[in-house]
C-alpha positions as CSV (number, residue, x, y, z in Angstrom):
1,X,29.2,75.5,-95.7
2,X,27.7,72.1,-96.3
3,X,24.0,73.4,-96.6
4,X,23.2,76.1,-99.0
5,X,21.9,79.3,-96.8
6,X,20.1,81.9,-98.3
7,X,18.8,85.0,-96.6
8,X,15.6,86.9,-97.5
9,X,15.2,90.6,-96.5
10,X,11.9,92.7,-97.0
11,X,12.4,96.4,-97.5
12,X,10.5,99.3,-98.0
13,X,12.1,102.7,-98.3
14,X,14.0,102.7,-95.6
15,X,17.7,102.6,-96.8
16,X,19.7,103.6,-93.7
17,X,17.8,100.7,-91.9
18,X,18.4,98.2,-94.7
19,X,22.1,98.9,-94.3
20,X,23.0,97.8,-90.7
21,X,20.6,94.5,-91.3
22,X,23.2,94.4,-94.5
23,X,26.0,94.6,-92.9
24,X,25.3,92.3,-90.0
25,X,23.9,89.8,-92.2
26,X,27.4,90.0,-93.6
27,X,29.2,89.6,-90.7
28,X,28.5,86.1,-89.9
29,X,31.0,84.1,-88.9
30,X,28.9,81.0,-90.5
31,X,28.3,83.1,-94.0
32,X,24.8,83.3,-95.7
33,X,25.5,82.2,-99.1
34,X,23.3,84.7,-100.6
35,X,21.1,87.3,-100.0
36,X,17.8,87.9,-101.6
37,X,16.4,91.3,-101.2
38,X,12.8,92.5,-102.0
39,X,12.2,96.1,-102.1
40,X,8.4,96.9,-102.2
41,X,9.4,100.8,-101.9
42,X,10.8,103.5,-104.7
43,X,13.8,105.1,-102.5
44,X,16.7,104.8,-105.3
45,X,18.8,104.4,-102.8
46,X,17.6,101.3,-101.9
47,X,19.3,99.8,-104.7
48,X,22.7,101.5,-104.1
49,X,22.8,100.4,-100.5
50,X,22.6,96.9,-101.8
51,X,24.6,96.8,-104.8
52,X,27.3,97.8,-101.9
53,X,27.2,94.0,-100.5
54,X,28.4,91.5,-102.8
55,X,26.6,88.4,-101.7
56,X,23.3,90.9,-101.6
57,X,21.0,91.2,-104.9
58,X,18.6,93.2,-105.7
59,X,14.6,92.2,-106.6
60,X,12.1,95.2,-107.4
61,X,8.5,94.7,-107.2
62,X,6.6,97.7,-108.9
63,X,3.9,97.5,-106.2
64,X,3.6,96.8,-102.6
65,X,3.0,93.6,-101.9
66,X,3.0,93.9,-97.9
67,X,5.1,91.6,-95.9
68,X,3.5,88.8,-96.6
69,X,3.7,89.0,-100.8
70,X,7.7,90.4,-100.2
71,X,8.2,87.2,-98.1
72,X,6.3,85.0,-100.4
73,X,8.6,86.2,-103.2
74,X,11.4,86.0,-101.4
75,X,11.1,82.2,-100.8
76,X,9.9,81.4,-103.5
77,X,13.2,83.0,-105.1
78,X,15.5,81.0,-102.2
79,X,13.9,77.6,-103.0
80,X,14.5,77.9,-106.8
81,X,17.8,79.1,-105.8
82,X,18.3,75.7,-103.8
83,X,18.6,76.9,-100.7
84,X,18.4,73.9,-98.2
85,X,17.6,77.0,-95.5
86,X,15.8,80.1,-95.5
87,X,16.6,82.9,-92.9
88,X,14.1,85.8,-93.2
89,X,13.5,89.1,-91.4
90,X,12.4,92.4,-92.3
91,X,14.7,95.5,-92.9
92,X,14.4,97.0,-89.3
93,X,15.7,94.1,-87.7
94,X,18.8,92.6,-87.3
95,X,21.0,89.6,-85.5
96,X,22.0,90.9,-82.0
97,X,25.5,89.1,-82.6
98,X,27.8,87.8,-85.2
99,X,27.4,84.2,-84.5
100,X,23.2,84.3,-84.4
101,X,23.2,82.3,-87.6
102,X,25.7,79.5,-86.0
103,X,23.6,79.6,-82.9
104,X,20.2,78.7,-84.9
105,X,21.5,76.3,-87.2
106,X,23.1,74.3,-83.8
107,X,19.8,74.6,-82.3
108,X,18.1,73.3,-85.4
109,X,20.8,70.3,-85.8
110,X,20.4,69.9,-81.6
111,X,16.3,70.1,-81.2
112,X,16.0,68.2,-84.5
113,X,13.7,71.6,-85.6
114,X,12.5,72.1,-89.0
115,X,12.2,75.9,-88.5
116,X,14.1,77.6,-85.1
117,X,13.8,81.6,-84.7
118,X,16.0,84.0,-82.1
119,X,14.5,85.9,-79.3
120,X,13.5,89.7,-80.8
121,X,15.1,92.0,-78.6
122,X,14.6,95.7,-78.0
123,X,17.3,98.0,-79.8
124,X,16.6,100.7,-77.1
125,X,16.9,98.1,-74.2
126,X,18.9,94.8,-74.4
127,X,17.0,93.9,-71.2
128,X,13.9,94.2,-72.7
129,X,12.0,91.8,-75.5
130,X,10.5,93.9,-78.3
131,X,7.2,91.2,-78.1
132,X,5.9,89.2,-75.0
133,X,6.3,85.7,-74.4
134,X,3.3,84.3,-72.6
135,X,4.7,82.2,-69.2
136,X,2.5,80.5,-66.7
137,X,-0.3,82.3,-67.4
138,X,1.1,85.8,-67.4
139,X,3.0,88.2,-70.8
140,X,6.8,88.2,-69.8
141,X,8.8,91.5,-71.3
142,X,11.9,90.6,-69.5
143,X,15.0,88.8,-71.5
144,X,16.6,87.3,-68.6
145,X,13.3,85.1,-67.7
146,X,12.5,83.9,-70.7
147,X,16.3,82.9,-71.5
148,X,16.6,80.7,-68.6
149,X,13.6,78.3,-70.6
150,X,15.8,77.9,-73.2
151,X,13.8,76.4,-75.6
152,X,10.3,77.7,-76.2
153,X,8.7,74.8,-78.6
154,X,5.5,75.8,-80.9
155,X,5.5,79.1,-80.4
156,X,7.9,81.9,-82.1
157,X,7.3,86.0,-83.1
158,X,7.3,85.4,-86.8
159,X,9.7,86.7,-89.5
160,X,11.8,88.1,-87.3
161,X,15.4,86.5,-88.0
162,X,13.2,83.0,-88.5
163,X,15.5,80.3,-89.9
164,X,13.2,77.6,-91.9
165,X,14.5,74.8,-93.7
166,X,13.2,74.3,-96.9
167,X,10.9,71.3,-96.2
168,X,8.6,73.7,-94.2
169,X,7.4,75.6,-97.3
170,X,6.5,72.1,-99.0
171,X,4.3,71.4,-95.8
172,X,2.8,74.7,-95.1
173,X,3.0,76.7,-98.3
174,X,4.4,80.4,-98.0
175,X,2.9,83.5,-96.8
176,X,-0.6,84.5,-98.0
177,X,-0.4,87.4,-99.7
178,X,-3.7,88.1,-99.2
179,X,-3.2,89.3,-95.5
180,X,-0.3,92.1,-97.0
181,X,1.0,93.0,-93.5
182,X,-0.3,92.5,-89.7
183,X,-1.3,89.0,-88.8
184,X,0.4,87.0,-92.2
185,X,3.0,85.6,-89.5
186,X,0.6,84.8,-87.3
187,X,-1.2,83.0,-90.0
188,X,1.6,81.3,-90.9
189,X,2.5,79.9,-87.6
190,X,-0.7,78.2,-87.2
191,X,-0.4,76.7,-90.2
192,X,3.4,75.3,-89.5
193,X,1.3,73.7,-85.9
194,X,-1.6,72.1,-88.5
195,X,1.5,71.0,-90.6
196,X,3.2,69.2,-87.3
197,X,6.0,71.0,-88.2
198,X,8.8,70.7,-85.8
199,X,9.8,74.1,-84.8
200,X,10.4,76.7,-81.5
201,X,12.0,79.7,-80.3
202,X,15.9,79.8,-79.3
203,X,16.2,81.6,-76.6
204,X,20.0,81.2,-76.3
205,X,20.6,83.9,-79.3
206,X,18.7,87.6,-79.6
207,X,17.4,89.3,-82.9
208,X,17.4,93.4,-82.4
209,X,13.7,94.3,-84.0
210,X,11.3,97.5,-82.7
211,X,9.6,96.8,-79.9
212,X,5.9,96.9,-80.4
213,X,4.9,98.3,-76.9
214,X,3.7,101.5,-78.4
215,X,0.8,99.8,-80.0
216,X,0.3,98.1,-77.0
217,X,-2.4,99.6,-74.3
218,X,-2.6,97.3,-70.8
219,X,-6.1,96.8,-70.2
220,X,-4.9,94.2,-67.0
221,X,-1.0,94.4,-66.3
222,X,0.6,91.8,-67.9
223,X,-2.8,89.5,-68.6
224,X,-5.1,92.0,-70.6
225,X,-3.7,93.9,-73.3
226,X,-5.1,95.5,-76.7
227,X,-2.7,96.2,-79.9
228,X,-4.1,99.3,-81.8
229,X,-1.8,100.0,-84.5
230,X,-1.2,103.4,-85.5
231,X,-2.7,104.0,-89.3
232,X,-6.3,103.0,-90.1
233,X,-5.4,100.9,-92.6
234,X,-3.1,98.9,-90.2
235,X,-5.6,98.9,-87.7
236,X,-8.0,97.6,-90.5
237,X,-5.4,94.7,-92.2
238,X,-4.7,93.5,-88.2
239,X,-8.5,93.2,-87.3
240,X,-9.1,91.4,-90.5
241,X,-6.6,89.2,-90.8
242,X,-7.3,88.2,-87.0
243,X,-11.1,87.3,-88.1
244,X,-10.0,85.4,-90.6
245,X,-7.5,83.4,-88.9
246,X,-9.9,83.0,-86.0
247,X,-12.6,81.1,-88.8
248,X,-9.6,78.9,-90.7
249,X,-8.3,77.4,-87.3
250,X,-11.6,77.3,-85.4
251,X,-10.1,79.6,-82.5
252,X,-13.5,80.6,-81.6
253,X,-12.6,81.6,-78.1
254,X,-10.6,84.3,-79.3
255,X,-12.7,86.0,-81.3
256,X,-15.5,86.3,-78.3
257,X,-12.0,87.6,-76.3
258,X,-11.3,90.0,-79.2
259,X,-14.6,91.7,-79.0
260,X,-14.4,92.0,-75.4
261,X,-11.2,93.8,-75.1
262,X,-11.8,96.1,-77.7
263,X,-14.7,97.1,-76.8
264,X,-13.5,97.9,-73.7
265,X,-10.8,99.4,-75.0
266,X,-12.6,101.7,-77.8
267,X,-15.6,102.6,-75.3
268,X,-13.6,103.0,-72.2
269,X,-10.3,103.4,-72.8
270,X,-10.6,105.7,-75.9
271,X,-13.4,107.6,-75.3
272,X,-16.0,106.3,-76.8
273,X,-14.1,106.0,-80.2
274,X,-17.7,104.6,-82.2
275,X,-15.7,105.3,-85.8
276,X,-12.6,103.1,-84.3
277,X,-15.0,100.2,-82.5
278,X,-16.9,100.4,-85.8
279,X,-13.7,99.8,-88.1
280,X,-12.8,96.8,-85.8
281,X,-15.9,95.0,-86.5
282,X,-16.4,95.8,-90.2
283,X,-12.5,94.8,-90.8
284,X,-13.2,91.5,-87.7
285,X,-16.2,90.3,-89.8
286,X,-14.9,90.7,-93.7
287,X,-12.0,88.8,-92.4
288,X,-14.7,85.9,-91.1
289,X,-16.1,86.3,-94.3
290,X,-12.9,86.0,-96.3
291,X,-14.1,89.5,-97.7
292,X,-9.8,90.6,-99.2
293,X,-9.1,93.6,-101.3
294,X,-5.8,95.5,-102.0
295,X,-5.3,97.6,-99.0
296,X,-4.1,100.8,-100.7
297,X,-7.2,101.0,-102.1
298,X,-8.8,101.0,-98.9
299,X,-8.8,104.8,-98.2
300,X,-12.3,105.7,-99.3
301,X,-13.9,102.6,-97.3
302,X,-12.1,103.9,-93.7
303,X,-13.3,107.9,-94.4
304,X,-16.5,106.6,-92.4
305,X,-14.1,106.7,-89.3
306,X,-14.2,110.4,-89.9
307,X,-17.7,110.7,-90.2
């Protein structure tokens, strides 16, 4: 391989999952040259699933760091490694074929893209797309429709099986780790548009991830939705990260949308859940604030939902 390819895998505890992304990172026909993964977790067994993978090695951080610190480390550890690209994705996910890392690096080479990622399809349904693409107006779960675009351009479900060449990270930093999990990506993608980075979503090549429609609660079929995720301290790392991205990139509109829908969601939808409408505006407004503390140590600041 001409171009030095590293891939970075974020794990957590989950060593059967870890595996299959493993060992379909290994079957590539075009071989990664490396791979780099971070285990936030303590499963032991984490580091005997990846001592089983010779090109795999092994990186334990004694806390958790969240996606967005694991990723963060992870890149930082490619770059000094000289990778000239990057392919990251989390331990649940995986490429849906043994040519997806051909595929990207063609579409890179053929869209002249400084970052390309895969469309992240459902493991229970190869029909179905884990996350919705937004098209004419309108959130599209079906594979077939958004694969006859082809190329979607500014717009991708970040990490999932994201290819970024190095230069990215020079322009737009790395992950914050401030924003540990729920809404780092999203972050991050904002910042690769303020960077006028070149980059888009291949839709000619799939990425197996789980889908996130059980977080998600229609409010209008297919134009009005609320995510809930399913722990408070999710709930509370999504809501804040969201306030703060909405004050860095000015996206004013969509905070007045966020406090719409989920406060119709909370009041009508959930039955008048006060504690859960009250955590969404406590967590929307430190994010505004750029109010950031561990979240592990968050437990005693959500017991209010109880109260």
């Amino acid at each position: 391989m001409d171009e030095l390819v590293i891939a970075v895998v974020v794990t957590m505890d989950r060593p059967d999952e870890l595996s299959l992304t493993l060992r379909s990172l290994a079957e590539q026909d075009n071989a990664v040259d490396k791979i780099v993964v971070i285990d936030t977790g303590n499963n032991t067994r984490t580091i005997e699933v990846v001592a089983g993978f010779p090109r795999a090695e092994h990186h334990h951080s004694k806390i958790n760091l969240g996606g967005a610190g694991g990723f963060a480390f992870g890149m930082m550890l490619a770059l000094s490694y000289g990778a000239q690209w990057v392919w990251v994705m989390d331990d649940d996910g995986r490429p849906e074929i043994d040519t997806c890392l051909r595929e990207l690096l063609n579409a890179a080479k053929a869209y002249q893209l400084e970052a390309v990622m895969p469309l992240v399809i459902d493991p229970d349904d190869a029909r179905c797309l884990s996350f919705p693409y937004r098209v004419k107006g309108s959130y599209n779960y079906h594979r077939k429709s958004i694969e006859k675009i082809g190329f979607i351009p500014n717009f991708a479900h970040l990490f999932n099986g994201a290819l970024f060449h190095k230069s990215v990270f020079f322009k737009a930093g790395i992950p914050d780790v401030r924003l540990f999990i729920r809404g780092d990506e999203v972050e991050f993608l904002h910042r690769m548009i303020r960077a006028k980075i070149s980059f888009g979503t291949f839709a000619g090549v799939g990425f197996v991830h789980p889908s996130g429609q059980n977080e998600t609660t229609a409010l209008i079929q297919n134009y009005f939705h609320a995510v809930i995720p399913e722990t408070d301290i999710k709930q509370y790392c999504f809501f804040r990260n969201r306030g703060y991205i909405f004050r860095c990139y000015g996206l004013y509109r969509y905070f007045f949308y966020d406090i719409l829908r989920y406060s119709i969601y909370f009041i009508f939808r959930n039955n008048f859940d006060i504690g859960g409408l009250k955590l969404f505006f406590q967590a929307m407004f430190d994010g505004i604030r750029c109010r950031f503390v561990y979240p592990l140590s968050l437990k005693k600041v959500l017991c209010r939902r109880k109260t």
